[in-house]
ZAMARGU-4260 file (C-alpha; in steps of 0.2 Angstrom, whole numbers, plus 5000, padded with zeros to 4 digits):
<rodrens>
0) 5649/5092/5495 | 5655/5073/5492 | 5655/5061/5505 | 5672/5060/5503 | 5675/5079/5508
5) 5661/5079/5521 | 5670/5065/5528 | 5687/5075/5529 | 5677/5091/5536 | 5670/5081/5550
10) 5688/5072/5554 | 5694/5092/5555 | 5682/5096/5566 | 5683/5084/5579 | 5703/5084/5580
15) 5700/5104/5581 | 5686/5104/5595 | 5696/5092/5603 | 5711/5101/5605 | 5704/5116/5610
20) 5692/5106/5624 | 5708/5099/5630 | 5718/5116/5632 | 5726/5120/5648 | 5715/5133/5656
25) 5722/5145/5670 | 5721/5142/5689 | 5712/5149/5700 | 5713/5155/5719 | 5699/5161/5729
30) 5702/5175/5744 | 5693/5187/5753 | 5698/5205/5746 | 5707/5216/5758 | 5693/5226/5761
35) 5682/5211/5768 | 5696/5206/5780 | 5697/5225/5785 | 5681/5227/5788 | 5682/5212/5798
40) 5699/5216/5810 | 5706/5200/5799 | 5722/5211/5800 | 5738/5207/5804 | 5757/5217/5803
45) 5769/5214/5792 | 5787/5219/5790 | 5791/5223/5774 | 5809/5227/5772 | 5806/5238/5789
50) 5792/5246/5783 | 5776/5243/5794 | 5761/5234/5786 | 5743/5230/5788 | 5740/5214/5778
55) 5726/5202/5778 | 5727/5188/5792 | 5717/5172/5778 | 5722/5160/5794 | 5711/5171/5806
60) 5696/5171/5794 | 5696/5153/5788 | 5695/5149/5805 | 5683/5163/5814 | 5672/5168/5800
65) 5657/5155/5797 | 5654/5160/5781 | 5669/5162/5773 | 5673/5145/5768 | 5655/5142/5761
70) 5657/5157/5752 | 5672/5152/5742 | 5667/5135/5740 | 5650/5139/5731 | 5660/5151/5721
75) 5675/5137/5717 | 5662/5126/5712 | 5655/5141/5697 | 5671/5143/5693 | 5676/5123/5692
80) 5660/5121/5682 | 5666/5134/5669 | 5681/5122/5669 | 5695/5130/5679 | 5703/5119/5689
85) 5707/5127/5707 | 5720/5130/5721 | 5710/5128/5741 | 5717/5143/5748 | 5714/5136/5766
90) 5725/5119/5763 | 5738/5132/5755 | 5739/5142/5772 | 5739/5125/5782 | 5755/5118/5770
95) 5764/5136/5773 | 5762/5134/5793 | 5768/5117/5789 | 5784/5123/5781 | 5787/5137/5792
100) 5800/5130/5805 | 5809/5125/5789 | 5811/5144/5779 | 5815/5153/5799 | 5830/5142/5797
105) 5835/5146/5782 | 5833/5163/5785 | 5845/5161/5798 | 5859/5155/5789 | 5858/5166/5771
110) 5850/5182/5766 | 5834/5185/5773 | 5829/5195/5757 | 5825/5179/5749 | 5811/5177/5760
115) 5805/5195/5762 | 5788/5191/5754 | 5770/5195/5760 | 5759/5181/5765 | 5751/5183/5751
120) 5765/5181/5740 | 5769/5166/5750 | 5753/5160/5747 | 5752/5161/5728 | 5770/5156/5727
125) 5765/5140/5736 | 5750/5137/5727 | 5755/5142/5709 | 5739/5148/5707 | 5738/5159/5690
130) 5722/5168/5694 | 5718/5178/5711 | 5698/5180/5713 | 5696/5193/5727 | 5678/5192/5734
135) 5670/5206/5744 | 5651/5203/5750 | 5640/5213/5761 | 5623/5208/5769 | 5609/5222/5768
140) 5591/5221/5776 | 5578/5223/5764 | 5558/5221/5765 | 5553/5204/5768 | 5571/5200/5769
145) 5588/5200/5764 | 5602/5205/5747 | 5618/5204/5745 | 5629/5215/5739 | 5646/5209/5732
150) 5663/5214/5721 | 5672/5199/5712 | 5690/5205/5707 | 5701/5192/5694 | 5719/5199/5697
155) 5736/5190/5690 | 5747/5182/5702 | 5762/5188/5693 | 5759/5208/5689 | 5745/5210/5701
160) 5736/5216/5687 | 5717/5218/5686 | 5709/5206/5673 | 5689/5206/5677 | 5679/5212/5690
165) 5661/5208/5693 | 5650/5217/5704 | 5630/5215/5708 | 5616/5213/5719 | 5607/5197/5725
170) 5587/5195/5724 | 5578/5201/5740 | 5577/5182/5750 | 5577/5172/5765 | 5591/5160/5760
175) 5608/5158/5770 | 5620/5172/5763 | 5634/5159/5754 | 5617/5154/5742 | 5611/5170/5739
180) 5630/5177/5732 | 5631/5163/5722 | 5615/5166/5712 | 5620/5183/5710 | 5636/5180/5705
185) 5629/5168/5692 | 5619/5180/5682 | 5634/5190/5682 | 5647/5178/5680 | 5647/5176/5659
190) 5655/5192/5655 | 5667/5188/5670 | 5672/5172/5664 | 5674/5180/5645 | 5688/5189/5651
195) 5697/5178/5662 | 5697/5168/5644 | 5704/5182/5634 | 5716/5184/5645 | 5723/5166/5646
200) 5723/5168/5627 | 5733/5181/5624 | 5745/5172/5640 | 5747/5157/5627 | 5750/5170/5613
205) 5762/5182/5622 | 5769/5173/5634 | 5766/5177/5654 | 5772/5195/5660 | 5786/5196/5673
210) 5800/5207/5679 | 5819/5202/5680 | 5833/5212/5690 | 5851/5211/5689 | 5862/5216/5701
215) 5880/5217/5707 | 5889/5213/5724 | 5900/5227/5729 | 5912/5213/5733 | 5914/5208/5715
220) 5928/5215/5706 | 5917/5218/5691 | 5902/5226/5683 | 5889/5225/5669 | 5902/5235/5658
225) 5913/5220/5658 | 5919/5216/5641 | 5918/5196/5635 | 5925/5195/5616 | 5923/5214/5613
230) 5904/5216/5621 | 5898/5224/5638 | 5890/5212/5649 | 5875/5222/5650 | 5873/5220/5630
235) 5876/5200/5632 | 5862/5198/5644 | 5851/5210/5634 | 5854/5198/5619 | 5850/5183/5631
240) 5834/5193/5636 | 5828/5193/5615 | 5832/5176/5612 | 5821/5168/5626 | 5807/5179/5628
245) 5791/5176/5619 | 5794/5185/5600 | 5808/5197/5608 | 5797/5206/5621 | 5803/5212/5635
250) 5807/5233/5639 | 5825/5238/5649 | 5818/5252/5658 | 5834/5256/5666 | 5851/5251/5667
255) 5867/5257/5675 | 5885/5249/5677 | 5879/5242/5691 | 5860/5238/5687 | 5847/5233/5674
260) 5830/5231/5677 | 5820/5221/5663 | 5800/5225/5665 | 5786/5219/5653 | 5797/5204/5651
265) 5785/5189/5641 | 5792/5172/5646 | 5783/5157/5641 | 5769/5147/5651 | 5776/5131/5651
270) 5793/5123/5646 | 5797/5107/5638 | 5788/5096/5649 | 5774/5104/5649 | 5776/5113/5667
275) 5772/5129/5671 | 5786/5145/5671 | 5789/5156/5683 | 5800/5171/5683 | 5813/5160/5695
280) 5813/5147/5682 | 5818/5159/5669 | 5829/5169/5679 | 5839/5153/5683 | 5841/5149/5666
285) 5850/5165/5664 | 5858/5162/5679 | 5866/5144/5672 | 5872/5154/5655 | 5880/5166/5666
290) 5889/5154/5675 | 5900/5144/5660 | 5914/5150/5650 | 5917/5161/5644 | 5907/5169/5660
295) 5910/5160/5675 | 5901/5172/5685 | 5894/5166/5700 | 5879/5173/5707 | 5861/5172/5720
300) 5847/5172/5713 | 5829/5179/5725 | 5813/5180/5721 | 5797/5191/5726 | 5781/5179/5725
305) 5779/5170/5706 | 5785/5187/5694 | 5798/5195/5699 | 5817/5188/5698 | 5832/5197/5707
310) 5849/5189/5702 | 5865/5196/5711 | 5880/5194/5702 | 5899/5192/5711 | 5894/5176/5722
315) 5879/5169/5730
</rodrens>
């Protein structure tokens, strides 16, 4: 090969390695997984849509548990060194305290089903955190010492979906629990971080997975069978829904007269300004077709944490 060539080749590959060095990689939130908090009475209740549950209190273990910040902050700094940027789960739960006083009177004045949300909804929604890490440890007594036991589980904020899991055991040792989980976590951690890769590929590829809902006021004097220029409503939002996700995917899994409900739905990661998309900023797209001509339909639009959209068509 000619200098010439090699010269080209070597150009290639450093505009190449470049680009792929500075490619967005996903964010990530560290929590104690539901189990630890259990095992731990960081419990608290929750009302969800008048149903009683038992969620985990992050607030109460931040601030009672000695090793829990330690614990996330040695495995933050893993995960920062394999270059994912992260979200502090602790400065998120002080910011939602923060804006609290704020949402209660809100609720007061509109629906409070925009705001029917778990704390940990709340919290990823605040955060924007792509990634969930769920970490569960256990201490066990061993001859001449200690292990740890411990579960890393890699879940999506938007589908809740599992993406990696990584589970082992720490050397026997005399060290404080928060280093010994981190050098167990470390020889486990390659495999771990493989897929949290693969799946932000295909993310990039695909498009991000969210749900969208659309429903109707009994006040409005309409339905989704509305005809606009010869065509049902319903069949005008189903084209909208083709057009803007991610190479046409998307499933209607059911739809009514007065209901559709759009799963599987691939929206992009980030719009024009390089920011990232949620399935409230895609709904609210659809929302602003919707309301010009020949439409003119007004409508609300809720959301539950970062992937699933509601809109209510008739008035907001």
């Amino acid at each position: 090969m000619d200098f010439k060539h090699t010269l080209i080749l070597s150009i290639f590959i450093a505009i190449t390695g470049s680009s792929y060095s500075q490619a967005k990689k996903p964010t990530i939130m560290v929590l104690p997984s539901d189990n630890w908090c259990m095992q731990r009475y960081f419990m608290t209740e929750f009302d969800n849509q008048g149903t009683k549950q038992n969620v985990p209190d992050y607030k109460a273990a931040f601030q009672q548990d000695t090793e829990l910040g330690q614990v996330i902050s040695k495995i933050g700094g893993l995960m920062a060194d394999q270059g994912f940027p992260l979200k502090d789960a602790e400065q998120e739960l002080k910011l939602i305290e923060q804006r609290a006083a704020e949402d209660n009177m809100t609720m007061s004045s509109s629906s409070a089903a925009a705001f029917n949300e778990s704390p940990l909804d709340m919290l990823k929604k605040r955060a924007k955190a792509d990634i969930i890490i769920q970490v569960w440890w256990k201490l066990n007594k061993a001859e001449g010492g200690k292990s740890v036991s411990f579960t890393l589980d890699a879940l999506d904020s938007y589908t809740g979906k599992r993406i990696a899991s990584a589970t082992g055991n720490s050397a026997v040792s005399t060290e404080i629990v928060p280093e010994m989980l981190m050098k167990a976590i470390q020889s486990n951690i390659s495999e771990f971080v493989t897929r949290l890769n693969n799946h932000f590929t295909d993310l990039l590829t695909n498009g991000r997975e969210v749900s969208i809902t659309i429903k109707t006021w009994d006040s409005w004097e309409y339905d989704l069978e509305k005809e606009f220029d010869g065509e049902e409503l319903k069949d005008i939002i189903d084209d909208w829904m083709a057009e803007h996700t991610v190479n046409g995917r998307y499933s209607m899994s059911d739809a009514t007269e007065n209901f559709i409900r759009f799963e599987q739905v691939r929206i992009p990661l980030y719009d024009e300004r390089n920011r990232a998309i949620d399935a409230r900023k895609f709904a609210q797209n659809l929302r602003k077709f919707l309301k010009v001509e020949p439409y003119l339909i007004e409508s609300k639009l809720m959301t539950r944490g970062l992937g699933e959209a509601i809109i209510v068509l008739g008035e907001k």
